[in-house]
C-alpha positions in Angstrom: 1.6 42.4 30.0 3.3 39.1 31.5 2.0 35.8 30.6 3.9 33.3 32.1 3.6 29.2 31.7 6.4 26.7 33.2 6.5 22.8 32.9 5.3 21.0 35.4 8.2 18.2 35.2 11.9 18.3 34.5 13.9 17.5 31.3 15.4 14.4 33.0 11.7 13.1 33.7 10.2 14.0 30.7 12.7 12.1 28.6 12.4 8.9 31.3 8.3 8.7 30.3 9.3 9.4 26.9 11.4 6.4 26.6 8.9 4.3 28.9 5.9 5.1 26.4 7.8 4.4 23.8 8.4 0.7 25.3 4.9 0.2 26.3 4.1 1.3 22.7 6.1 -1.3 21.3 4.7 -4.0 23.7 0.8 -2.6 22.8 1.2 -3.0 19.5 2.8 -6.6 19.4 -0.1 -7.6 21.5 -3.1 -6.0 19.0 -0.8 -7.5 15.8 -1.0 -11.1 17.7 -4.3 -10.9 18.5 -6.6 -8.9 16.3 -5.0 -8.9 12.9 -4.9 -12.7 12.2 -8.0 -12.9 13.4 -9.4 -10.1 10.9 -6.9 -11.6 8.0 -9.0 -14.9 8.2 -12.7 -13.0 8.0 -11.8 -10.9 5.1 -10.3 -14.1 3.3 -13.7 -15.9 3.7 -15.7 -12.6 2.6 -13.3 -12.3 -0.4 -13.9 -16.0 -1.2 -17.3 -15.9 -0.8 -17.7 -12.8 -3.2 -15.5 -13.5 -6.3 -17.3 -17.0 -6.1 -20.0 -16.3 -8.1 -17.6 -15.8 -10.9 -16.1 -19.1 -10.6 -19.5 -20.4 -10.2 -20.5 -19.5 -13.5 -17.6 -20.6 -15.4 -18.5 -24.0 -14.1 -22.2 -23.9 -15.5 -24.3 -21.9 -13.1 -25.8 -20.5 -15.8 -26.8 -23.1 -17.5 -27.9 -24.9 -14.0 -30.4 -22.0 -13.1 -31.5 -21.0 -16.9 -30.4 -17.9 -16.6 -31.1 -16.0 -20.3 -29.9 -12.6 -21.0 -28.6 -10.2 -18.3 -29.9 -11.7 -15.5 -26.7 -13.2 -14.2 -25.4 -9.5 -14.0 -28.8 -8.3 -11.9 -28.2 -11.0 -9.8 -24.4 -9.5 -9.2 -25.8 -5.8 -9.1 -28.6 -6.4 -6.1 -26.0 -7.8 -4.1 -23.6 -4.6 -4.3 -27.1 -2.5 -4.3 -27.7 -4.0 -0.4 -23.7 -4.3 -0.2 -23.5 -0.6 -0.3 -27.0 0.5 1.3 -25.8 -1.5 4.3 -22.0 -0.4 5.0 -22.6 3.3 6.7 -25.9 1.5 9.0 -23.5 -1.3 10.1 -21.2 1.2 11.1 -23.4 3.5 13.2 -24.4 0.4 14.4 -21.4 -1.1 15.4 -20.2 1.1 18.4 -23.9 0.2 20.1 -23.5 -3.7 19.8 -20.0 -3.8 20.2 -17.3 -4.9 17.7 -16.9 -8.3 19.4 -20.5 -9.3 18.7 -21.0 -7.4 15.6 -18.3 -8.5 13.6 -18.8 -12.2 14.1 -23.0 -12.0 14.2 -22.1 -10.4 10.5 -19.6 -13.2 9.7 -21.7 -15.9 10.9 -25.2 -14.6 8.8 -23.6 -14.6 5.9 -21.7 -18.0 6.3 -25.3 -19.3 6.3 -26.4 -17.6 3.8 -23.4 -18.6 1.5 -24.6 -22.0 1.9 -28.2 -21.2 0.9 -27.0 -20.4 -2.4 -25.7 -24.1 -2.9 -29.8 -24.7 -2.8 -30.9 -22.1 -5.2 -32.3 -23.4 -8.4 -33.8 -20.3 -10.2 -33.1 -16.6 -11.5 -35.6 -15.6 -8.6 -33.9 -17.6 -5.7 -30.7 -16.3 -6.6 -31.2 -12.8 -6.8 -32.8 -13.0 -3.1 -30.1 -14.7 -1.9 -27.4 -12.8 -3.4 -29.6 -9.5 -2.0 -30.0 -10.9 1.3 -25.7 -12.1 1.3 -25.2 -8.5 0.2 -26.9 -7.0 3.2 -25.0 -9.2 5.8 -21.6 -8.8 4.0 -21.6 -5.4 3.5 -20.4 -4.1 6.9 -17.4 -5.7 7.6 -14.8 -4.2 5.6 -16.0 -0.8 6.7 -16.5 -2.5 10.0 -12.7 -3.7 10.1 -11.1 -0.5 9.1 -13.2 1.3 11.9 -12.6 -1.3 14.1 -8.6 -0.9 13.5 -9.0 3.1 13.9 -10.0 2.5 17.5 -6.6 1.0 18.5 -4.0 2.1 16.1 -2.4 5.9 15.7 -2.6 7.5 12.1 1.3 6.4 11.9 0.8 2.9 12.6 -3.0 2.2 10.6 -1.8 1.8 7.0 0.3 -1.1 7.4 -2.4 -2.8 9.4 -4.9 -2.5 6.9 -2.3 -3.5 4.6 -1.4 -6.9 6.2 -5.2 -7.7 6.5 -5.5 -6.9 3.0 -3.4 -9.4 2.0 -5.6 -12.3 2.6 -7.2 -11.2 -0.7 -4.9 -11.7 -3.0 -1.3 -12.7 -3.2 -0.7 -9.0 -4.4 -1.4 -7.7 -0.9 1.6 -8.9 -0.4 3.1 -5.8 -1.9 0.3 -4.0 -0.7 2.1 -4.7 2.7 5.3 -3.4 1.9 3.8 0.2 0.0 1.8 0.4 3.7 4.9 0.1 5.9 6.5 2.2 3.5 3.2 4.9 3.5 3.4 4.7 7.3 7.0 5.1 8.0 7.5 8.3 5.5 3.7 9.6 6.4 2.8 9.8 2.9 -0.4 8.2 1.8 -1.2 10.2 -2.0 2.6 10.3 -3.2 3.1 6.8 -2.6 0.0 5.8 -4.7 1.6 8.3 -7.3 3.9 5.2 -7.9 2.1 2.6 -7.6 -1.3 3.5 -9.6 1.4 3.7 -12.5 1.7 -0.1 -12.4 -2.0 -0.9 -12.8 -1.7 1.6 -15.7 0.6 -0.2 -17.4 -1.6 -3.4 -17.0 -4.6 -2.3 -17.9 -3.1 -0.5 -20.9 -1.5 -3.8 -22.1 -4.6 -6.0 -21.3 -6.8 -3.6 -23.0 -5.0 -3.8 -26.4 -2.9 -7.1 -26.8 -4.1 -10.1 -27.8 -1.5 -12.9 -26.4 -3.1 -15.0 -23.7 0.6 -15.4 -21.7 0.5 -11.7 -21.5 -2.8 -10.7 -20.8 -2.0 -13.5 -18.1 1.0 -11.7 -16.8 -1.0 -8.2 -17.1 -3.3 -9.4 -14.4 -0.8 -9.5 -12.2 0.4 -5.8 -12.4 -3.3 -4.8 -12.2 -4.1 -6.4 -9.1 -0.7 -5.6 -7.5 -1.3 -1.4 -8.1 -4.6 -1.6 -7.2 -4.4 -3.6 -3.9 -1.3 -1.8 -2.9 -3.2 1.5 -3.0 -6.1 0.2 -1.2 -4.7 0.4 2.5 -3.4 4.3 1.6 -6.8 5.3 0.1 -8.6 3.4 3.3 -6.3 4.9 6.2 -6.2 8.2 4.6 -9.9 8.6 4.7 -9.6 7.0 8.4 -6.7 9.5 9.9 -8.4 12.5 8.8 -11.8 11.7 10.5 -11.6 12.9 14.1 -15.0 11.6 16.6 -16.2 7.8 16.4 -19.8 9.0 14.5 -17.7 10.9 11.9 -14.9 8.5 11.3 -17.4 5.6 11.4 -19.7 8.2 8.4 -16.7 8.5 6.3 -15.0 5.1 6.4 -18.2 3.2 5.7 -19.6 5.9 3.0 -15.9 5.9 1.7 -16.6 2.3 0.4 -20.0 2.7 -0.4 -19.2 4.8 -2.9 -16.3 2.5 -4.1 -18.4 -0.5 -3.7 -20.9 1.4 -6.5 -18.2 0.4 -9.1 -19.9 -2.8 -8.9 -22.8 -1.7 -10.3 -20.7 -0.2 -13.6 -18.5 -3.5 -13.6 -21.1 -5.9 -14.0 -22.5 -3.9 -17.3 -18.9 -2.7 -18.2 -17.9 -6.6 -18.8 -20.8 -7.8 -21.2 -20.7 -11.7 -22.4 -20.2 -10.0 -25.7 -17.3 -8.3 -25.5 -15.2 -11.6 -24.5 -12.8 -12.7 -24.5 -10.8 -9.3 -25.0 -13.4 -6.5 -23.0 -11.7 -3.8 -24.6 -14.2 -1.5 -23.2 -14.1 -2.3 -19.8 -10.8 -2.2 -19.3 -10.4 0.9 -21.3 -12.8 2.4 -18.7 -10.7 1.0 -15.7 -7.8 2.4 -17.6 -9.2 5.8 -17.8 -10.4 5.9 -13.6 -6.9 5.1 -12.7 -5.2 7.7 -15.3 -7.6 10.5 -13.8 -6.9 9.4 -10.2 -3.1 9.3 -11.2 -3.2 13.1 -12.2 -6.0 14.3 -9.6 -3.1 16.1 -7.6 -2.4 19.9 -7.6 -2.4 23.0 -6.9 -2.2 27.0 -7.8 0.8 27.5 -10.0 2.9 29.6 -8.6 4.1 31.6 -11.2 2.2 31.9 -14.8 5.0 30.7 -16.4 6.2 27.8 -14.7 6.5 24.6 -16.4 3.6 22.3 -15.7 4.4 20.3 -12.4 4.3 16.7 -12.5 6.7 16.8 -15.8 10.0 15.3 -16.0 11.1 18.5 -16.3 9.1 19.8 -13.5 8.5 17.1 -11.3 6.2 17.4 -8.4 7.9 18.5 -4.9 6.2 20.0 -1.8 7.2 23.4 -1.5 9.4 23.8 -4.1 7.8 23.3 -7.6 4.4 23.6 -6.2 3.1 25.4 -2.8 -0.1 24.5 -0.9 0.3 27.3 0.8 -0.9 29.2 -1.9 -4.5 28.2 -1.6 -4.3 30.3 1.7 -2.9 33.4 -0.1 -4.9 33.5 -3.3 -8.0 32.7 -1.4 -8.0 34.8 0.9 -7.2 37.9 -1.8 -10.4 36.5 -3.7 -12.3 37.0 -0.5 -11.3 40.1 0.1 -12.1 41.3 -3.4 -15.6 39.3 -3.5 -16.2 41.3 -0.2 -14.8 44.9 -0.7 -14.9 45.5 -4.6 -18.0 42.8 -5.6 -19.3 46.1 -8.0 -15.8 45.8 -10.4 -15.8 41.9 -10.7 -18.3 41.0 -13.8 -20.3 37.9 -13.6 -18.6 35.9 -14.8 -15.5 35.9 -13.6 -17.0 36.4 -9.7 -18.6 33.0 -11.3 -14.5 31.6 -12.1 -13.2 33.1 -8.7 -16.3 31.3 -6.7 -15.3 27.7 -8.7 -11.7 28.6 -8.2 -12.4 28.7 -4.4 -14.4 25.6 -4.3 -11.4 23.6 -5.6 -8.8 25.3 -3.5 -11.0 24.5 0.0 -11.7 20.6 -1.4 -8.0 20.9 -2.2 -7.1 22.1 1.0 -9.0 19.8 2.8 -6.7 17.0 1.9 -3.8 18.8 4.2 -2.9 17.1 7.2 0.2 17.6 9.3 2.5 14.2 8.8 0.6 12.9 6.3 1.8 12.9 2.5 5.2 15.0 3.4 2.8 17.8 5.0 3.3 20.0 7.9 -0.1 22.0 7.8 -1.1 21.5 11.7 -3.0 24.0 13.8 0.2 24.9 15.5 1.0 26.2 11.4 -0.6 29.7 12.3 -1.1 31.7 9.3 -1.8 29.3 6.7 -4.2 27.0 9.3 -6.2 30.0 9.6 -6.2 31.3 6.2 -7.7 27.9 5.4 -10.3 28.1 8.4 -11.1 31.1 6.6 -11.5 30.5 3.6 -13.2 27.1 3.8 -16.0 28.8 6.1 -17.1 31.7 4.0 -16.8 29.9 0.9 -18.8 27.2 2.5 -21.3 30.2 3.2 -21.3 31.7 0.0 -21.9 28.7 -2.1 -24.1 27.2 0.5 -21.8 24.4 1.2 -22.6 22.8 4.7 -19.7 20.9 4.5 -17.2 23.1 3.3 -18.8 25.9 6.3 -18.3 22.8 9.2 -14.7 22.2 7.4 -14.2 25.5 8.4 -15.6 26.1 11.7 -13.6 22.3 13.0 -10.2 24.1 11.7 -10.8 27.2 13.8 -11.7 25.4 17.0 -8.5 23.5 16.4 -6.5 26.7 16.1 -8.6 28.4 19.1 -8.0 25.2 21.3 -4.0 25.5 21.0 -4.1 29.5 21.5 -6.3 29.0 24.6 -3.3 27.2 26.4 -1.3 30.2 26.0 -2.8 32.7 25.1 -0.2 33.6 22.0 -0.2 31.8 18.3 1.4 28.9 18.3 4.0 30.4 15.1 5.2 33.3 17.8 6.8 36.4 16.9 7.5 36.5 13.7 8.1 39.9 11.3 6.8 37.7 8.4 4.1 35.1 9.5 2.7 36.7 12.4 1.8 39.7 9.6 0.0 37.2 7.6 -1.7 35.6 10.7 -3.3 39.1 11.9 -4.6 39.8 8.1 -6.0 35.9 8.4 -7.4 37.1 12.0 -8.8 40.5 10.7 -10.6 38.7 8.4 -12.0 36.1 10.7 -13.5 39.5 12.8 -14.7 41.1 9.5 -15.6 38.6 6.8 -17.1 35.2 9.3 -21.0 34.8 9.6 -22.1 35.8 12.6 -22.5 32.7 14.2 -19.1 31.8 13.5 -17.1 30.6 16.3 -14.4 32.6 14.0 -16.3 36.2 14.5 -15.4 37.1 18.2 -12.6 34.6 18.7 -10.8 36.3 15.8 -11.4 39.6 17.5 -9.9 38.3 20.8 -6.7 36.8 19.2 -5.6 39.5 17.5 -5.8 41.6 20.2 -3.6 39.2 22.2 -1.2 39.1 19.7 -1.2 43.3 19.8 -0.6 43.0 23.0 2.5 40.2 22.5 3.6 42.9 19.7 3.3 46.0 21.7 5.4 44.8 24.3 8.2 43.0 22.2 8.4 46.0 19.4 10.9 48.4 20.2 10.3 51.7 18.4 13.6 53.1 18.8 15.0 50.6 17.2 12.2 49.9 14.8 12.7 46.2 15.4 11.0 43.2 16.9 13.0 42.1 19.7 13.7 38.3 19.6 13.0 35.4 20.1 11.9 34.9 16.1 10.5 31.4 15.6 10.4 32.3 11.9 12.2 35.0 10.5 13.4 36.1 7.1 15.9 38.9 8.6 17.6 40.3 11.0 17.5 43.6 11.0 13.5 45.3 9.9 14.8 48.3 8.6 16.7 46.6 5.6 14.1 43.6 4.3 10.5 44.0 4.1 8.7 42.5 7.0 5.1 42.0 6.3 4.6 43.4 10.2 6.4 46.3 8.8 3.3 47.4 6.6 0.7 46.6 9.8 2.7 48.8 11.5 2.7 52.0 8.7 -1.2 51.8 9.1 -1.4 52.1 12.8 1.4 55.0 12.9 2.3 55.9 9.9 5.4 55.4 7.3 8.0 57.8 8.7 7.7 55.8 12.3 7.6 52.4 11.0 10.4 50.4 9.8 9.7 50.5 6.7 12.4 52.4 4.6 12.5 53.5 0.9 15.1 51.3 -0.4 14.9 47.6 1.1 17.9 45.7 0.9 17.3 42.3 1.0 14.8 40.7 -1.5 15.1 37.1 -0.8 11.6 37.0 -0.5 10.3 39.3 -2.1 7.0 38.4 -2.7 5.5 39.2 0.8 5.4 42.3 -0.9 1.9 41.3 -2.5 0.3 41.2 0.9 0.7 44.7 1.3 -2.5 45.9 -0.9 -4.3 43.4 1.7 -3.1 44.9 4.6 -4.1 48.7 3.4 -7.3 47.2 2.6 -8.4 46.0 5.8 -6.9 48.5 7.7 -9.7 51.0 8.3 -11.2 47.8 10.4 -8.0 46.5 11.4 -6.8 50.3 13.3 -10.3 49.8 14.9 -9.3 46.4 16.6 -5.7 47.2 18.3 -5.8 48.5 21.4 -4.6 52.3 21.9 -2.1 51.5 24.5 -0.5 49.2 21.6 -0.5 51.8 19.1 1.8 54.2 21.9 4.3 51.4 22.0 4.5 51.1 18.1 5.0 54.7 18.1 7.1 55.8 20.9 9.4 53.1 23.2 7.6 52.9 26.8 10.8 52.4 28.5 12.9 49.6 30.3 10.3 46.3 30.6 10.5 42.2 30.6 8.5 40.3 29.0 7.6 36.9 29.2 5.1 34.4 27.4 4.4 30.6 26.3 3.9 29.2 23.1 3.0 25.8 22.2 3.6 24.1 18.4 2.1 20.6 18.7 3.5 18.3 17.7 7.1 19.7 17.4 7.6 20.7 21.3 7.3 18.3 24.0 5.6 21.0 26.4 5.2 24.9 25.8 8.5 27.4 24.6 9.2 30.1 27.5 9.8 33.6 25.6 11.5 35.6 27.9 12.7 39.3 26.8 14.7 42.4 27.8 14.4 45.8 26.5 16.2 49.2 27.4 16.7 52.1 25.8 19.1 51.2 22.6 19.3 47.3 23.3 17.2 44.6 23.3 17.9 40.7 24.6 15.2 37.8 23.8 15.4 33.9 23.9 12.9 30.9 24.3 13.4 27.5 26.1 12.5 25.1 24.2 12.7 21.1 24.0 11.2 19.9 20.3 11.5 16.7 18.1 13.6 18.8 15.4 16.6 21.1 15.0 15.0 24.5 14.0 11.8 24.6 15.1 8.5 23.4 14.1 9.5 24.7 9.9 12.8 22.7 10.2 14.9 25.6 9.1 17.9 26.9 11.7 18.3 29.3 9.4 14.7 31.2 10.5 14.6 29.8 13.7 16.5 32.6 16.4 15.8 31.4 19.7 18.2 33.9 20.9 18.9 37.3 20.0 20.6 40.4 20.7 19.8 43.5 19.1 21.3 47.4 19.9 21.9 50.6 18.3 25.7 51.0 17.0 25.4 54.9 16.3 25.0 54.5 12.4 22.5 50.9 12.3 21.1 48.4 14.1 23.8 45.4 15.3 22.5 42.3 15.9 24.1 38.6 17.2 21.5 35.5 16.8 22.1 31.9 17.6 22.5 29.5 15.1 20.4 26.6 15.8 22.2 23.1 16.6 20.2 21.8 19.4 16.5 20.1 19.7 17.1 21.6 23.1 17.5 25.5 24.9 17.1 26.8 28.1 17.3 30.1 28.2 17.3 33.4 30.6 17.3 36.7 29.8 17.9 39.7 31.9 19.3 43.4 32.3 22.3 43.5 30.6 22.9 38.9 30.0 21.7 36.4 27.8 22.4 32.2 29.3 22.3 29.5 27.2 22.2 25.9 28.4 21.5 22.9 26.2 20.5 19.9 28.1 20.6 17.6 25.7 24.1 18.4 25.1 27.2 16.5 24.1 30.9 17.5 23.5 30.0 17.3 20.1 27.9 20.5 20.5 28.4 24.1 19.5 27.8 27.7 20.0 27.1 29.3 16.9 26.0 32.8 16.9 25.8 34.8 13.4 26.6 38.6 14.3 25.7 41.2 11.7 28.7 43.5 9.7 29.3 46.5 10.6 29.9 49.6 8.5 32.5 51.6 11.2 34.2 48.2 11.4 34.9 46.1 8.6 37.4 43.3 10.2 35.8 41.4 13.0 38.6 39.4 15.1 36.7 38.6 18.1 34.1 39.8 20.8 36.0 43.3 21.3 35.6 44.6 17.7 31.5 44.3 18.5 30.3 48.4 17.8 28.9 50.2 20.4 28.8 46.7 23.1 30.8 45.9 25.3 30.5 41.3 25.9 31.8 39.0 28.3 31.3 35.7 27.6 31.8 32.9 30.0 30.8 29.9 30.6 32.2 25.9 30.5 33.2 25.7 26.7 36.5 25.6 24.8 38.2 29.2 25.2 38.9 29.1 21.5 37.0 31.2 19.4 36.2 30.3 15.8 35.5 32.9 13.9 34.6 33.1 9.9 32.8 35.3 7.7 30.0 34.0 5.0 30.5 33.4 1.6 28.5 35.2 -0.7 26.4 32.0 -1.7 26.1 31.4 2.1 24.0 34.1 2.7 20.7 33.9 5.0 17.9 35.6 3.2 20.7 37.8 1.4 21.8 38.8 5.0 25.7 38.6 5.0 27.4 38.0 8.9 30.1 37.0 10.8 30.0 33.7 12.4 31.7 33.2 16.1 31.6 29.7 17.2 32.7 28.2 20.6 32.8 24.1 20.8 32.7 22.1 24.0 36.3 20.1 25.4 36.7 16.8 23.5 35.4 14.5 25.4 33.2 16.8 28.4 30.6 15.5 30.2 29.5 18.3 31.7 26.1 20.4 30.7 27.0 23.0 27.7 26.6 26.3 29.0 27.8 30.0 28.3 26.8 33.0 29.5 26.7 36.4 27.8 26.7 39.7 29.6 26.3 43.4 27.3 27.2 46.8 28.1 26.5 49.4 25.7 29.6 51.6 25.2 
């Protein structure tokens, strides 16, 4: 099988429009900051005015002016958030129709009039209606606003909008501007509110309890400054993860609906009679915030671990907790729901179902560059674990939402394997294992009017076909490229493609071997019970011709494919491999936004590798990544490198494996069983070095052989490696 996709520009003019765009950018967004958000600053102003009024109103007598007795001050507050709130998602459906232009003021201007009808109200009856009536007008345009913003802005550049809008409410927003730019330049929306919901805390807490007027004065000011600066995080979060103007327009305005129901628990929260301290209601307050403060986890990752969020355990992505883990454990709970329902009492199918339900609202919160994430479609295998799992839990608990959920994250996955044909995370021993289990699962476990069901079918068999041609069974390896990889060598760490491979032709011809060497990560041993699982259905998906080349090597071939990870590379990764006999040459051009690939990591990331048979092992060399940039070209018997982004400051850095017949490595000619020329326009010097012991890769120990370009070269970094097996 070839699949071949090139670029339809050049390097040089791809980085030309980048820089242009980037101008133009710059120039858009100075115009819709000088034009829009003043203009929005000053409407919210006069809405926030015109709400908090009332209160001001009554200290100066209104009660007394209208003869309001008893609660009827607080009805009159509670109809207006009731039409407030009923009227927020209608404006916003209706808002696209009429136009923003003449929605938004026709809003502003209704209840400008209306505001002045209260200064003519003289009884409990005239000012509910009024306030009712002011509620229903008002309601709109903050929803209205934020949708309004969503239609020009990108996710990255929303949050300190909203923010500096925000600030015409209170003198606090003016913090609330700063946490915005803050949330939008690191893309994190719920860890930045993990620091600033702490300051409201601290002011309810005080204002709650102490009875010193300067203070409770001074505690205001903490309370409104948390609160305000969290508003433009909650607000854009909501916003960014809403894709289609009906949905995003849904979600925004029931977003503050729901928000806006506080009002009705304020008004009764804050009775006459618990003045002047209202130790209740802001003990309630108190309690919101300190749940909303610790609403944030995950599966802990082992049973042990200290609880995260501790000062001894403090929260971190990927390290003291892993979100990635809702993808593992729920798809073993499916699979166990679905194959062994009969040895699962009751009641703990009843804990596993609940357990589920949280891990899919859980997951939903995952967006790639928002909150430190990186969980984008192009993240194969835990973006369709999640599709997965959100759509049969959503089945199975009869959860429309949680079913949609999961049918929008598969069309977002099928979308970016339709350009190429291959998963976006390509090639990988690891990953691509835990993609096809996620895939088999789509075929097997999806209702039947799943979009999941037959697309699942037709990607894995893709990717068999990707596998079947890059495998090479004589050396039981995967030749490179590895996008991801957690070895070099198959027959010495336990690749989870290892154990797909067993099932299709047995133990004795895959690479797996009785004692593994490297257990760096060992716990990709656990999806091994999953993979013999589904294997009866699996075998029945992979095509026979696959299964041949798994078992026995079909002979001299090339191989070239395209992969796309969105948003790392600027246009689809060229794979292009070699494989003979004992050898095996594979590389990728690339051009991405990061050093390593789309996980960041040069240390999985082999865009180029060279892997051959030394007569008592495999030997293997693999470039070090160094460069946002490769091109690449493989062929019989030569590996090119070229980095056209490079500079004199750049490097060659290829890692070659030890070897047992050969303990010293000097230089190119102590290689076992290959023969290399290298040539190319780089320093002649060669730098070599072997790894420390607490340098290791994934417990892999190697020698590394570096070449650096001429101080001072202009010129184009290239080199040029040609093999010979000897």
């Amino acid at each position: 099988m070839t699949q071949d996709i090139k670029s339809s520009s050049s390097f040089a003019e791809m980085m030309d429009n980048h820089a242009a765009e980037q101008a133009l950018t710059r120039k858009i967004l100075f115009k819709l900051d000088t034009r829009i958000l003043p203009v929005l600053a000053v409407l919210f102003l006069c809405s926030f005015l015109d709400r908090t009024n009332v209160g001001n109103a009554k200290i100066l007598g209104l009660e007394e002016d209208l003869k309001l007795t008893g609660h009827q001050y607080d009805v009159g507050l509670t109809v207006f958030y009731l039409t407030y709130v009923c009227s927020e998602l209608p404006s916003n459906l209706i808002i696209k129709k009429a136009s923003p232009r003449i929605w938004l003021p026709l809003l502003t201007m209704v209840w400008g009039i209306i505001t002045m009808c209260l200064g003519f109200v003289r009884n409990f009856a005239s000012f509910v209606a009024v306030r009712a009536i002011l509620g229903v007008a008002e309601g709109g345009l903050l929803p209205g606003m934020v949708l309004y913003l969503s239609f020009f802005y990108r996710r990255g550049d929303l949050a300190l909008r909203i923010g500096l809008f925000y600030t015409a409410a209170s003198l606090s927003g003016a913090f609330g501007v700063i946490v915005a730019f803050i949330s939008d330049r690191l893309k994190l929306r719920g860890t930045i509110m993990l620091f600033t919901l702490p300051i409201s805390i601290a002011g309810y807490g005080a204002i709650a309890n102490i009875h010193s007027a300067k203070i409770k004065y001074a505690m205001t000011f903490l309370m409104a400054t948390g609160m305000y600066s969290s508003v433009p995080c909650i607000l854009v979060w909501n916003s960014n993860n809403s894709a289609g103007h009906y949905k995003r327009a849904t979600t925004s305005a029931m977003q503050l609906a729901i928000a806006n129901c506080a009002g009705f628990v304020a008004t009764f929260n804050y009775p006459n009679a618990d003045k002047p301290q209202y130790h209740r209601g802001h003990t309630v307050i108190l309690g919101l915030l300190v749940f909303a403060w610790f609403m944030y986890g995950d599966y802990q990752v082992y049973p042990e671990a200290p609880t995260v969020g501790t000062s001894a355990y403090p929260s971190k992505l990927y390290d003291t907790w892993d979100p990635n883990w809702r993808g593992f454990i729920g798809v073993t709970f499916v699979i166990a729901l679905e194959e062994f329902p009969h040895l699962v009492n009751p009641e703990v199918t009843d804990l596993m179902l609940a357990s589920l339900s949280n891990n899919t609202i859980g997951d939903s919160y995952r967006v790639g560059d928002v909150d430190g994430d990186n969980l984008y479609p192009s993240y194969t295998n835990p973006a369709l674990m999640r599709a997965l799992v959100s759509g049969w839990t959503g089945q199975k608990l009869a959860d429309e939402n949680m079913t949609v959920a999961g049918e929008n994250y598969a069309q977002e996955i099928i979308e970016l394997f339709d350009r190429t044909h291959t998963l976006s995370e390509f090639n990988s021993a690891t990953y691509t294992g835990v993609s096809l289990i996620a895939l088999t699962m789509w075929a097997k476990y999806a209702a039947e009017d799943s979009v999941m069901k037959e697309k699942g079918k037709e990607m894995l068999e893709a990717t068999w076909y990707a596998i079947g041609q890059l495998y090479h069974a004589g050396l039981k390896n995967l030749a490179g490229p590895w996008d991801r990889s957690y070895g070099f060598d198959m027959q010495k760490y336990f690749g989870i493609m290892s154990a797909h491979i067993w099932t299709l032709v047995g133990k004795e011809a895959s690479p797996l071997i009785d004692k593994v060497y490297m257990m760096s990560h060992n716990s990709d041993f656990a999806m091994s019970p999953l993979i013999a699982i589904l294997s009866g259905f699996h075998t029945s998906l992979v095509p026979t011709v696959v299964v041949d080349a798994l078992r026995t090597f079909p002979g001299e071939h090339i191989f070239n494919a395209s992969a796309q990870s969105v948003p790392y590379d600027y246009s689809p990764r060229h794979i292009n491999a070699w494989l003979d006999e004992k050898i095996s040459i594979g590389a990728e051009s690339f051009n991405e936004t990061v050093v390593g690939g789309p996980a960041v990591n040069p240390s999985t990331f082999n865009s180029a590798v060279i892997q051959w048979d030394t007569g008592a092992g495999i030997g293997w060399i693999t470039l070090y990544a160094t460069e946002k940039a490769l091109d690449a070209e493989v062929g019989p018997g030569y590996l090119s490198l070229t980095y056209p982004q490079g500079t004199s400051d750049s490097q060659f850095q290829f890692l070659v494996s030890p070897f047992s017949q050969k303990r010293d490595v000097s230089g190119w000619e102590d290689l076992v069983g290959l023969s290399l020329k290298v040539s190319g326009n780089f320093d002649p010097t060669l730098n070599v070095s072997y790894t420390a012991s607490d340098a290791t890769i994934n417990d892999f120990m190697y020698w590394n052989l570096t070449y650096s370009m001429p101080k001072n070269e202009t010129v184009i970094p290239t080199i040029l490696l040609e093999v010979k097996l000897i």
